[in-house]
Structures are given as C-alpha cells and as structure tokens.
GUNUFI-87947 format. One record per residue (C-alpha): residue number from 1; residue in three letters; x, y, z. Coordinates in nm, 4 decimals. Each point is the difference from the previous one (the first is absolute). Layout:
+------+------+----------+----------+----------+
| resi | resn |       xx |       yy |       zz |
+------+------+----------+----------+----------+
|  NUM |  ALA |        X |        Y |        Z |
...
+------+------+----------+----------+----------+
//
This chain:
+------+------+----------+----------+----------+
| resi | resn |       xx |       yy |       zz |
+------+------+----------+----------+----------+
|    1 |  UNK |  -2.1716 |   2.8888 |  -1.0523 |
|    2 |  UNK |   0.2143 |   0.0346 |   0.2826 |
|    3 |  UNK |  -0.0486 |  -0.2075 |   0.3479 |
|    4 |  UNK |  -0.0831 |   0.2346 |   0.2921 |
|    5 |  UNK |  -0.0062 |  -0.1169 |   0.3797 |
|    6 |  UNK |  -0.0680 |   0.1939 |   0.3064 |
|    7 |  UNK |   0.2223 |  -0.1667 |   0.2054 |
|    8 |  UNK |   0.2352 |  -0.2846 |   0.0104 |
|    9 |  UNK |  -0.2497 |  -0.2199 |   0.1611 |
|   10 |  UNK |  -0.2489 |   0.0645 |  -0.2594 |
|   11 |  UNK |   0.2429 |  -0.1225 |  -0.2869 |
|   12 |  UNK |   0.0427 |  -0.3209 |   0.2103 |
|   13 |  UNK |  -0.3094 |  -0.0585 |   0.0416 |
|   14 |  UNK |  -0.1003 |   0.0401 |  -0.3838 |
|   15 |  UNK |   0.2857 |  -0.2225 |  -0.0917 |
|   16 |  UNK |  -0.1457 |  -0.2492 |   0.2448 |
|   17 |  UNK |  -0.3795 |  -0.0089 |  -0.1037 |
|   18 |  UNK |   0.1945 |   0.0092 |  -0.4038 |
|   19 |  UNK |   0.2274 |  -0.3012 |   0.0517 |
|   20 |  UNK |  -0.2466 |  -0.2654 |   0.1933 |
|   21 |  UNK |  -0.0555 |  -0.1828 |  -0.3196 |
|   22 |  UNK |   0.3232 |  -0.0441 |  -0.1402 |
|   23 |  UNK |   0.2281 |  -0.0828 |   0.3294 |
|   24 |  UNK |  -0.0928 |  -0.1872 |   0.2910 |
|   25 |  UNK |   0.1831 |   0.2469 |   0.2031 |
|   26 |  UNK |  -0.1308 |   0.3165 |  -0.0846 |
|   27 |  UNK |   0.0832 |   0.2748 |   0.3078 |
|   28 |  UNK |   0.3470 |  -0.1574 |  -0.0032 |
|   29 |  UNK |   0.0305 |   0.0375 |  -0.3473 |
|   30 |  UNK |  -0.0948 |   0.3311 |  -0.0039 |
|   31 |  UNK |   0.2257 |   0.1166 |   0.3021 |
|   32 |  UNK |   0.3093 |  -0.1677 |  -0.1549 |
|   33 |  UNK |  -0.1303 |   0.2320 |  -0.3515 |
|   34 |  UNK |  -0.0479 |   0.3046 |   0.1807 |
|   35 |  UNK |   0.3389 |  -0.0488 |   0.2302 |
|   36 |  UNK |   0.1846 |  -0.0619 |  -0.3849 |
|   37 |  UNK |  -0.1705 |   0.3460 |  -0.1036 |
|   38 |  UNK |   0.0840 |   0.2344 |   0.2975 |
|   39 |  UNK |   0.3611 |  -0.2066 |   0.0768 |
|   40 |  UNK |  -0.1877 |  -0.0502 |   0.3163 |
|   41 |  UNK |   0.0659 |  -0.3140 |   0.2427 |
|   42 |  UNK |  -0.3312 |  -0.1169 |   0.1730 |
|   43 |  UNK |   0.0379 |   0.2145 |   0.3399 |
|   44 |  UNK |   0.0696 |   0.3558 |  -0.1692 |
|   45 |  UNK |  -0.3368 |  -0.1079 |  -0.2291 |
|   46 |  UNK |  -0.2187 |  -0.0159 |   0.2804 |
|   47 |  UNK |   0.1792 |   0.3015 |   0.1408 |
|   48 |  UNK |  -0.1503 |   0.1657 |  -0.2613 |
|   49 |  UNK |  -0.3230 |  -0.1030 |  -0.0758 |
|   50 |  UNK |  -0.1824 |   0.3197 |   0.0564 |
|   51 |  UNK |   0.2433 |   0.1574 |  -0.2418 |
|   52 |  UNK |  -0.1096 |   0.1251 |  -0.3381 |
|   53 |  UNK |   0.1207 |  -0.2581 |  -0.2826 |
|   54 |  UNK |   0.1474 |   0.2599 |  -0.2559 |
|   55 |  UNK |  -0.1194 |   0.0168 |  -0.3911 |
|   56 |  UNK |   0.2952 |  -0.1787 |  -0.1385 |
|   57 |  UNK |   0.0144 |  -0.2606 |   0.2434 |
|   58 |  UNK |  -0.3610 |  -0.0753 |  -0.0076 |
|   59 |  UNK |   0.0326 |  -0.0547 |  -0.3777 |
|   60 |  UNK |   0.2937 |  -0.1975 |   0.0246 |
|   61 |  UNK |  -0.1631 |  -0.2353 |   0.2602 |
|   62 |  UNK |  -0.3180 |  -0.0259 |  -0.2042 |
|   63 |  UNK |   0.1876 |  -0.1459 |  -0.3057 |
|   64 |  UNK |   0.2059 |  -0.2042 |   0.2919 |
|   65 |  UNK |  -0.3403 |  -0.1939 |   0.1224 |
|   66 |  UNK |  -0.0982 |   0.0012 |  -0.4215 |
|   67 |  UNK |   0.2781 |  -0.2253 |  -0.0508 |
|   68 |  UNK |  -0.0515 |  -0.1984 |   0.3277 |
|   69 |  UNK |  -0.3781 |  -0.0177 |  -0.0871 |
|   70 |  UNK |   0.1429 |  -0.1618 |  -0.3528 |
|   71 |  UNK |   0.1704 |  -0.2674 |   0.1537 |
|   72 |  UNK |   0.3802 |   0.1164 |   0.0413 |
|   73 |  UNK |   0.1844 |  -0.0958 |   0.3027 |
|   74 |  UNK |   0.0490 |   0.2419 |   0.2429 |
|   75 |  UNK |   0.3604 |  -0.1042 |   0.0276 |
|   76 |  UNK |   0.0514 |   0.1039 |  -0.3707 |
|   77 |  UNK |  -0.1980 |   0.3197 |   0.0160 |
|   78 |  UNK |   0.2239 |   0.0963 |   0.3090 |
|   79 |  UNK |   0.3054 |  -0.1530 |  -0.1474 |
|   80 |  UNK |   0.0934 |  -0.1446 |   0.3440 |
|   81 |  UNK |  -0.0925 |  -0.3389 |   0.2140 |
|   82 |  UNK |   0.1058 |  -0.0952 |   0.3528 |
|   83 |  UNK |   0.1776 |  -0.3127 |   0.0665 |
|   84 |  UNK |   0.1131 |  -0.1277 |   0.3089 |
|   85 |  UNK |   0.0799 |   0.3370 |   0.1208 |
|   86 |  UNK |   0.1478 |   0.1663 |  -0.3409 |
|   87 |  UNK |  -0.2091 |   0.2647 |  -0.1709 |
|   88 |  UNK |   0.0961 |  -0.1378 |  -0.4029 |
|   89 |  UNK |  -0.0229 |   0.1400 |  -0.2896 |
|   90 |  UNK |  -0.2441 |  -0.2154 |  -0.2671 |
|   91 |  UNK |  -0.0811 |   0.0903 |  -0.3389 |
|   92 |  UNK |  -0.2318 |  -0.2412 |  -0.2328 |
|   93 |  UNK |   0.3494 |  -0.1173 |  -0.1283 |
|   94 |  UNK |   0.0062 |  -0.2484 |   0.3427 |
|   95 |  UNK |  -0.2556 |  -0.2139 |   0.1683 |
|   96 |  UNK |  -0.1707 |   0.2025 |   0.3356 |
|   97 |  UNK |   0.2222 |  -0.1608 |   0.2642 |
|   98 |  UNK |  -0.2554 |  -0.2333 |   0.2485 |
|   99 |  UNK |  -0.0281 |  -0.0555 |   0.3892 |
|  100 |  UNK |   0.0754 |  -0.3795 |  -0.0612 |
|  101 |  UNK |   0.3000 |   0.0429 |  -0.1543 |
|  102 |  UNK |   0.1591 |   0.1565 |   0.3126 |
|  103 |  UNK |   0.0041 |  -0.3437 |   0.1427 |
|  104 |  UNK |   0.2941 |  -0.0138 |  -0.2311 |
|  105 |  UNK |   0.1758 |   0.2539 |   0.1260 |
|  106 |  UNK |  -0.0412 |  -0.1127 |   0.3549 |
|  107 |  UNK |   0.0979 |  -0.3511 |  -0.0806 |
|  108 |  UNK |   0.3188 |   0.1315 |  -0.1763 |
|  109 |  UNK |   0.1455 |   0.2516 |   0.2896 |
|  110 |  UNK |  -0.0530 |  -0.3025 |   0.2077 |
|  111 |  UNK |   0.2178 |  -0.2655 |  -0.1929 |
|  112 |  UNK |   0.2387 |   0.2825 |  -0.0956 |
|  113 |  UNK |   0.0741 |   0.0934 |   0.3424 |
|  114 |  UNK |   0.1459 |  -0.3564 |   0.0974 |
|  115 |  UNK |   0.1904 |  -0.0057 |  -0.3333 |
|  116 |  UNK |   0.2063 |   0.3192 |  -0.0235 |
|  117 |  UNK |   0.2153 |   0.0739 |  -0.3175 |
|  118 |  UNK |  -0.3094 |  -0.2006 |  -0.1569 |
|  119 |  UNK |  -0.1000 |   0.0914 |  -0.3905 |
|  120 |  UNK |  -0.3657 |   0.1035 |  -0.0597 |
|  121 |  UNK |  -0.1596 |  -0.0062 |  -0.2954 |
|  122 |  UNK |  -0.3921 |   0.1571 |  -0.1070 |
|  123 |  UNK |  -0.0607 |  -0.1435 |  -0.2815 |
|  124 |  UNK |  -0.2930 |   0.1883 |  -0.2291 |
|  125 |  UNK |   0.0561 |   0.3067 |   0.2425 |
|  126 |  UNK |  -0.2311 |   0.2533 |  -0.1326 |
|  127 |  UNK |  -0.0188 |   0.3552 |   0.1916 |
|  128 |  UNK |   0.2938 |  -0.1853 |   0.2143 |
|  129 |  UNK |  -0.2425 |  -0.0374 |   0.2812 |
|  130 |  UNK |   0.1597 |  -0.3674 |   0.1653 |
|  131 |  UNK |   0.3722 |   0.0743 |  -0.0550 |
|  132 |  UNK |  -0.0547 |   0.3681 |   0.1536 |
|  133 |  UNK |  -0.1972 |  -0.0774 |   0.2592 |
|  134 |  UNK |   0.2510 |  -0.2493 |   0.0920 |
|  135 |  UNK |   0.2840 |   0.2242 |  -0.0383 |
|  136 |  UNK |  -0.1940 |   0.2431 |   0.1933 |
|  137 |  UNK |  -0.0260 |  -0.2095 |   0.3203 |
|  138 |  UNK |   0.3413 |  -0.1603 |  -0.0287 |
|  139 |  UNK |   0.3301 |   0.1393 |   0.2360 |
|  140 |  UNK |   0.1579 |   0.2308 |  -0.1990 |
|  141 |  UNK |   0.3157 |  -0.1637 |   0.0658 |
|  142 |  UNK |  -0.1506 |  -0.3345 |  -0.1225 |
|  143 |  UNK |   0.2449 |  -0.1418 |  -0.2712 |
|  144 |  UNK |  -0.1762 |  -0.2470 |  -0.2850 |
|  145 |  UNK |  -0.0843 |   0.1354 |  -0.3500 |
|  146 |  UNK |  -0.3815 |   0.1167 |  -0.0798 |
|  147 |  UNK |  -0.1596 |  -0.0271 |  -0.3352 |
|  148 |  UNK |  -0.3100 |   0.0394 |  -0.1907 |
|  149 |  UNK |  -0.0369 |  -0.1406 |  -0.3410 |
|  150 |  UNK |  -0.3064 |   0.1144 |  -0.2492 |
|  151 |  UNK |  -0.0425 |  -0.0593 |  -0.4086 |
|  152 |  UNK |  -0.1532 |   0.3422 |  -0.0074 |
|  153 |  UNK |   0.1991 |   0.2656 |  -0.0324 |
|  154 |  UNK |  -0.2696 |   0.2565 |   0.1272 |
|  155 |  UNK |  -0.0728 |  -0.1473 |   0.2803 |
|  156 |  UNK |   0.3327 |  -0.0049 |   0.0797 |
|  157 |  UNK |  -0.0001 |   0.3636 |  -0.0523 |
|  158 |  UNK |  -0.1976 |  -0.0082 |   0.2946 |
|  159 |  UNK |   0.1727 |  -0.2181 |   0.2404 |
|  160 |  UNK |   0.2928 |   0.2599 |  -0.0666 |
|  161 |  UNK |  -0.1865 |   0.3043 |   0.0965 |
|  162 |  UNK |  -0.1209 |  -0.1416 |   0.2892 |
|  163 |  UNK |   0.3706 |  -0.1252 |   0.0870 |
|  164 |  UNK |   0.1016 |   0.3380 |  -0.0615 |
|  165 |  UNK |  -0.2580 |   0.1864 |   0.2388 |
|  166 |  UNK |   0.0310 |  -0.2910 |   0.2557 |
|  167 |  UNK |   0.3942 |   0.0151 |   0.0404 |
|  168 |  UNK |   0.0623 |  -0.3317 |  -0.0631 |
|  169 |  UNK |   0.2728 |   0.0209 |  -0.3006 |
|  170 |  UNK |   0.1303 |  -0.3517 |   0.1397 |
|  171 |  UNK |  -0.2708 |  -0.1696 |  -0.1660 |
|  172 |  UNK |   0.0587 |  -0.1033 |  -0.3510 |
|  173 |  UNK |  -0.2142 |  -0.0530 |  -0.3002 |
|  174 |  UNK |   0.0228 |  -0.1860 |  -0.2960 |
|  175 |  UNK |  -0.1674 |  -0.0345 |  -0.3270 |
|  176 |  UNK |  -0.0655 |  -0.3879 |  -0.1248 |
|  177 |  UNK |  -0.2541 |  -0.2488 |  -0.0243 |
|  178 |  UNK |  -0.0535 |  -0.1728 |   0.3643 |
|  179 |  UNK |   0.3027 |  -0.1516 |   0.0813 |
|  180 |  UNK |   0.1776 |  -0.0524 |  -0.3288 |
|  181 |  UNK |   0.2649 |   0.3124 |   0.0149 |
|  182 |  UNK |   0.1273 |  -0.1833 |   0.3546 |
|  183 |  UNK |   0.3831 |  -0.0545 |  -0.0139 |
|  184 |  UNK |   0.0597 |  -0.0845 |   0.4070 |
|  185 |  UNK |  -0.1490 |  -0.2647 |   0.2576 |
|  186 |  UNK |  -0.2699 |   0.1527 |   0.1845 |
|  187 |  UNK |  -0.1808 |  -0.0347 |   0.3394 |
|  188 |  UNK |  -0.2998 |   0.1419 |   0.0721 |
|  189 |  UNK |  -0.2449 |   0.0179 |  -0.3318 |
|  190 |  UNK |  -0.3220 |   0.1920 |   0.0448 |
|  191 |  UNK |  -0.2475 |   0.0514 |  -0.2707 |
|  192 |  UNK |  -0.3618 |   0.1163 |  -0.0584 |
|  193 |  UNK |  -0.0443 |  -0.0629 |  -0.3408 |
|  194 |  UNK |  -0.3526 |  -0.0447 |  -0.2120 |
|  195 |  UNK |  -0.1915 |  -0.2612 |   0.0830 |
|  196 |  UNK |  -0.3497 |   0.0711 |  -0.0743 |
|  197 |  UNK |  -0.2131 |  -0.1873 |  -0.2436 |
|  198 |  UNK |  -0.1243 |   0.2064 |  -0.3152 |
|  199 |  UNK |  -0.3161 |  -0.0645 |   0.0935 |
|  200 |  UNK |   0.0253 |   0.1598 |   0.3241 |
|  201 |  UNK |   0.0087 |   0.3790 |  -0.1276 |
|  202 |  UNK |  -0.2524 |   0.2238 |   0.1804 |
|  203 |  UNK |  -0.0537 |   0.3692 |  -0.0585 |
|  204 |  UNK |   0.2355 |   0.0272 |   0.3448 |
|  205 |  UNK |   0.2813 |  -0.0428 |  -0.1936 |
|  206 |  UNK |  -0.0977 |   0.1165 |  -0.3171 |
|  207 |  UNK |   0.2768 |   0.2732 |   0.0260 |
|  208 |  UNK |   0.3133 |  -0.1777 |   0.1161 |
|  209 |  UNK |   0.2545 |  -0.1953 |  -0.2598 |
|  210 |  UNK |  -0.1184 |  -0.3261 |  -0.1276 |
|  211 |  UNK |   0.3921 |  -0.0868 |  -0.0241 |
|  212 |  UNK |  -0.0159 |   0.0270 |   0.4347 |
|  213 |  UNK |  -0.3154 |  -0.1709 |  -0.0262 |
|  214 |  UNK |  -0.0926 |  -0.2810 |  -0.2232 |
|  215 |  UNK |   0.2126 |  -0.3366 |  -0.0790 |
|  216 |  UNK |  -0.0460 |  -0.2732 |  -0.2327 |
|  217 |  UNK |  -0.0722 |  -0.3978 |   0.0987 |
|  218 |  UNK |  -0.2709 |   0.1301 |   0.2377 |
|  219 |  UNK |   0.1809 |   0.2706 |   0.1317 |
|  220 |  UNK |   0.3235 |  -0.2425 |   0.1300 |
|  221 |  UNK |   0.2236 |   0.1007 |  -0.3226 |
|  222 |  UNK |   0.1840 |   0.2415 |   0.1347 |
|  223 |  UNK |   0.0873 |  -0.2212 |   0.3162 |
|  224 |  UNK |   0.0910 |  -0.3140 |  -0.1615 |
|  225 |  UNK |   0.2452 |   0.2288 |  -0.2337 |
|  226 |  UNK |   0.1477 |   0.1347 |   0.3522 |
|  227 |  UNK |  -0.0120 |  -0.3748 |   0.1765 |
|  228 |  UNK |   0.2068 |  -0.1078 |  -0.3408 |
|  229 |  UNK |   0.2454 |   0.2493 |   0.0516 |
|  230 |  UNK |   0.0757 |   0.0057 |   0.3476 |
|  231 |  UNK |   0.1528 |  -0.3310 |   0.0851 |
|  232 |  UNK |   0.3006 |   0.1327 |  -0.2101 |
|  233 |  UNK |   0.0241 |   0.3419 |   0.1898 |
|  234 |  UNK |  -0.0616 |  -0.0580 |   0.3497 |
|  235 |  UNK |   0.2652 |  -0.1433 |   0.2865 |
|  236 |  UNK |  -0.0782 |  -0.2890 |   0.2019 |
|  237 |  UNK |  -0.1362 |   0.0938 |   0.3156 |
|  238 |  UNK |  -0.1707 |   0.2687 |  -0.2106 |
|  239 |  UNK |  -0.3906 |   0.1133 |   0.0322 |
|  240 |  UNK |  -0.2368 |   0.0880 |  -0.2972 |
|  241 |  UNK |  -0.3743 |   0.1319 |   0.1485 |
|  242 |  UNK |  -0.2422 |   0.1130 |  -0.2449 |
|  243 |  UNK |  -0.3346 |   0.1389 |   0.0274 |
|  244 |  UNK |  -0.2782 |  -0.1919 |  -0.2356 |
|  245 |  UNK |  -0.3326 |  -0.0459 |  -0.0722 |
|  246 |  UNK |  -0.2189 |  -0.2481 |   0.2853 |
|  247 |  UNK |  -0.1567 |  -0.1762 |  -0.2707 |
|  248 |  UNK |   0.3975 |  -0.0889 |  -0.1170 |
|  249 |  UNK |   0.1225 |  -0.1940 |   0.3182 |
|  250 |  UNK |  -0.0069 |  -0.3117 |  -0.1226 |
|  251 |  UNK |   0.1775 |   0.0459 |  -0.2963 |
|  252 |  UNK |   0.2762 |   0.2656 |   0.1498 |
|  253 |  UNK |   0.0995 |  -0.2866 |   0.2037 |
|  254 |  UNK |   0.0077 |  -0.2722 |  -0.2437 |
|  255 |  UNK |   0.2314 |   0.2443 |  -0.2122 |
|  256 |  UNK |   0.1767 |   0.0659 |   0.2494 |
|  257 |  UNK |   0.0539 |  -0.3248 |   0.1433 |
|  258 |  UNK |   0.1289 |  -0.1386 |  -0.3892 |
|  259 |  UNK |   0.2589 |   0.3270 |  -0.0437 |
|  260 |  UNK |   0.1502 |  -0.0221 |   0.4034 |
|  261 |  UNK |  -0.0266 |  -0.3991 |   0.0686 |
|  262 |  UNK |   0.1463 |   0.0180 |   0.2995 |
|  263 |  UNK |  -0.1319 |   0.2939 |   0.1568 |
|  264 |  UNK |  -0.2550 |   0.1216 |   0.2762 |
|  265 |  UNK |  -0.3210 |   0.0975 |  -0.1831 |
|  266 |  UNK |  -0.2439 |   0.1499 |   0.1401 |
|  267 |  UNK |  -0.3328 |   0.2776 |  -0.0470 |
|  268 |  UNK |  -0.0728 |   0.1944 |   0.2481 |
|  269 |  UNK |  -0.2835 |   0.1969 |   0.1031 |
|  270 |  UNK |  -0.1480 |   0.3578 |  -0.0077 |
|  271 |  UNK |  -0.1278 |   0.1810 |   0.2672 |
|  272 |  UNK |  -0.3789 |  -0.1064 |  -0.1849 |
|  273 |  UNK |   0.1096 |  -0.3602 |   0.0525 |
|  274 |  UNK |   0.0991 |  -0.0333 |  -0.3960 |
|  275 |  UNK |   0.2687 |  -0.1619 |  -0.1479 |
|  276 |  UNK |   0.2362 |   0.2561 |  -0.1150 |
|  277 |  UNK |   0.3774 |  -0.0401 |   0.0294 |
|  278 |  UNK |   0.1585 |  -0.2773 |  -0.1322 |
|  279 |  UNK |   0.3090 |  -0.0608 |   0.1774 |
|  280 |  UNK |   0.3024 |  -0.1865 |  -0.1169 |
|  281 |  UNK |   0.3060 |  -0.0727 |   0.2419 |
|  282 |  UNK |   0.2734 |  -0.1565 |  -0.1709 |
+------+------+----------+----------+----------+
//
C-alpha cells in the first residue's frame, strides 16, 4: 500500500516517531532521509514543510526509514558521508569514514606543509577519504606525490569515483596488500587499518566489511604486518601515524618501539581523552 503524507512536515514527523528505536538520532536521521529523497539540502526542507510530499516520494521515503529502521547506515542508504568538509561517496564495499579519523588528516596537512615535495602514503585507503581530504586542503601548486593503497579492489572503485567527482586526478591509487607493492622511500605513512577485536561486533556495524573491520592477534594483526613492513619503506626523518584501538596502546608502542629502535614513539590522544594515534618519528 502506498505511503501518503499531507505535508512534508508530516512525513518527518512519522519518520521520527518510526525510527526512535533503532537510532539514537532519530529527527536527524530522518531529515538527512528525507533531504536524500527530495535532493533537498536542510534549508530548502524546511522551506518546504507545508508542502505536499508527492505519492512517489512518500513511498520511496517509507522504504528509505524501512531500511534505516532495519539497521542500515544512513551513509549507505544515501550512498554519501561527509568528511572533513568533502561530501564522499560510500558504498558497503568501504568502512563509513569516522570523525576521529580526521585527526589524521589534520595531523598530515600539518607535517606536509613544512616538508614540501614530501611522499604520502594512505595505506588501507578505503572510499579514499585521508589521501583526498588531504589533497583537498593542500596548495595546488604543492609538489610531493599522494597515494592510497587498498587490497580491495572495490573499494578502490570507490576512492576513484570520488577522485573523479572531487578533481583531484593527482592522487594515485594502488592495488596491494599494505605496504608490500612499495618500490620508493617514503615520508609521511598514514593508515587506518582494522583493529577491532572479533569480539567487539555490535549490530552498529553489522553492515560494513569485516575486511575494514576485524584483525587477528586481538585485533593488532594488521598493524604489526604494517610496523614489519615499514622500516624498509620509509626515509629517515620520515613519520608513520596510525589510528588504533585505546585498549591497544601498550602494545602499538612496544611494536613499534622493536621495528623503529631509534625512533620517537609516541600515542596520542583523542579529543575523548583516548589513546588513538600511534605516532612514529623516525
């Protein structure tokens, strides 16, 4: 049976009242569903409130909030997620790019900035979200070589479409496992790779790849592959910062500390207090 609303507001408002139990954000949720419908941004909804909600669209949105209601992401039933400042394209080939990780980003333009001609490296890239955002926000003009790596071909798939609709064709991408298709000294390694424990699913992220996700040896596999790897790629004077899990710190800079003997190791903090980044000068 087709979904009929009076107005606008109406549909919000059912979508609301519909999605309280399964997200702990339920108005915002159903904004950013209706916006997604109607190809709306959030001032020309509220413009239009009063407005009728036509048949199609009302059905469309109905089986919009079903899906939400379900569980799915809101970034994968919209196909797009913000990230410091880009709209990206996401698909459930690549993990929903997170607020913490931006810290990366910021981190990156900073060092890269005092080391022009400089090569980057985003290591388990994903939708491309760290290498373009950096791109993004660096000069134009700025000379060093940008690259994200992934094992998964679809996900690269994405990071290229979003390249593609972002302009940013100086950004390269390459196909191989972590750091293992590397053939030239680098400087600045960035990675978010998985790091959570099996036991640590939740229905959250029920819907995003396990390969972006999960890690053997208590989630630290993929990291202590990386940590092996690195000492042979990166310059002296080079930086490697990668996000983990708190419960990890320890352990990251043990690793660490055994692959770059001579280096500055260090975790630093979130903006909760946690420690996230693990930080290796060289």
């Amino acid at each position: 049976m087709t979904k009929r609303f009076d107005t606008i507001r109406a549909a919000l408002h059912w979508a609301t009242q519909h999605l309280r139990e399964a997200s702990d954000s339920p108005r915002l949720d159903a904004e950013l569903l209706l916006m997604h419908t109607l190809s709306l941004d959030r001032v020309g909804l509220y413009q239009r409130l009063a407005e009728p909600l036509p048949p199609e669209s009302a059905e469309r949105f109905a089986q919009l909030v079903r899906r939400r209601q379900a569980g799915e992401p809101i970034a994968y039933i919209t196909g797009h997620k913000e990230f410091f400042g880009l709209d990206l394209l996401v698909s459930p080939a690549v993990l929903i790019p997170r607020p913490e990780t931006e810290f990366l980003v910021q981190w990156a333009l900073a060092w890269l900035s005092d080391h022009p001609g400089a090569t980057c490296v985003d290591v388990g890239t994903g939708s491309g979200a760290i290498i373009l955002a950096i791109a993004w926000h660096l000069p134009r003009e700025w000379p060093g070589l940008l690259i994200g790596s992934d094992i998964s071909l679809p996900a690269l798939q994405v990071a290229k479409a979003n390249r593609q609709r972002l302009g940013l064709q100086r950004v390269q991408f390459v196909c191989g496992s972590l750091l293992e298709w590397c053939g030239e000294p680098l400087d600045l390694i960035v990675a978010n790779l998985p790091y959570l424990r099996y036991e640590q699913a939740h229905p959250g992220i029920a819907y995003e790849p396990a390969i972006a996700l999960y890690a053997d040896h208590e989630g630290f596999a993929a990291y202590e592959a990386l940590l092996d790897q690195a000492p042979g790629c990166i310059q002296t004077g080079g930086v490697l910062l990668c996000e983990i899990d708190p419960s990890q710190a320890a352990r990251a800079q043990q690793s660490a500390r055994r692959a770059f003997p001579h280096a500055n190791v260090r975790v630093l903090p979130d903006l909760a207090g946690r420690a996230r980044y693990l930080l290796v000068e060289t």
